[in-house]
N, C-alpha and C positions, 0 to 999 in steps of 0.2 A: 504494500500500500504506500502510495506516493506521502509524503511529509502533509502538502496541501488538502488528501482527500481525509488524513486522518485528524485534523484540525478543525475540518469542516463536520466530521465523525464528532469529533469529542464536543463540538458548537451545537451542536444540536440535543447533545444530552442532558439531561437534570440530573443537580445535583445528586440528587436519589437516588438515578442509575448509577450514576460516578462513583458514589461510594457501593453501592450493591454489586461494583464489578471487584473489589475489594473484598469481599467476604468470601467463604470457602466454607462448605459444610460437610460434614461426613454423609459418604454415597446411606446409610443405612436410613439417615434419614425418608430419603424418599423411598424404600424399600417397604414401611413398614406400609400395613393396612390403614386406610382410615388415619393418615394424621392431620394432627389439631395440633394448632398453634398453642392454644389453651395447657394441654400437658404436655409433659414429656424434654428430648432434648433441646426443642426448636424453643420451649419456653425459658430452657433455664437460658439459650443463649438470646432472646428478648427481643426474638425477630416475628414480626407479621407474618402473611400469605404477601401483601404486598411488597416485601421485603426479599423474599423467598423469590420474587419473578425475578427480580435482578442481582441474585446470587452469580459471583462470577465463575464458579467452580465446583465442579462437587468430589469429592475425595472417598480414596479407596475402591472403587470400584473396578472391578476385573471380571475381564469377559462378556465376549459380545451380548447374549444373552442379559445380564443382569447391566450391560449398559444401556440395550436397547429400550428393558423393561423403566428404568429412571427415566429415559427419554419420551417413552410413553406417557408415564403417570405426570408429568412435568407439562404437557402438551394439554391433555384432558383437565387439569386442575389450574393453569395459569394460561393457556391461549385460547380465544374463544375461536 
């Protein structure tokens, strides 16, 4: 990506995004059934569902299989 397209990239984003490409969650997160912000890891670490769309990374996951399944449940619960 050209220097220019990625200024115009990062002009466009909110702060919100910008910091939510900074955060990094454990893949088991989205592995489990049914999670709620409410209990569990995502609460102790004090993030939203809105929060959770502009996570920049998700950790520990191995194998195409349980990658594609995060990328599933990621898709159905944050893009309409």
């Amino acid at each position: 990506m050209k220097e220019e397209k990625l200024y115009q990239l990062l002009n466009k984003m909110t702060v919100e995004e910008k910091i939510g490409q900074l955060i990094q969650v454990a893949g088991e997160t989205f592995l489990m059934d049914n999670v709620e912000v409410s209990t569990g890891p995502l609460k102790n670490l004090g993030l939203s569902n809105e929060m959770l769309y502009n996570v920049g990374s998700i950790l520990n996951i191995v194998g195409t299989e349980k990658i594609r399944k995060v990328q599933e449940e990621f898709r159905e619960k944050f893009l309409l």
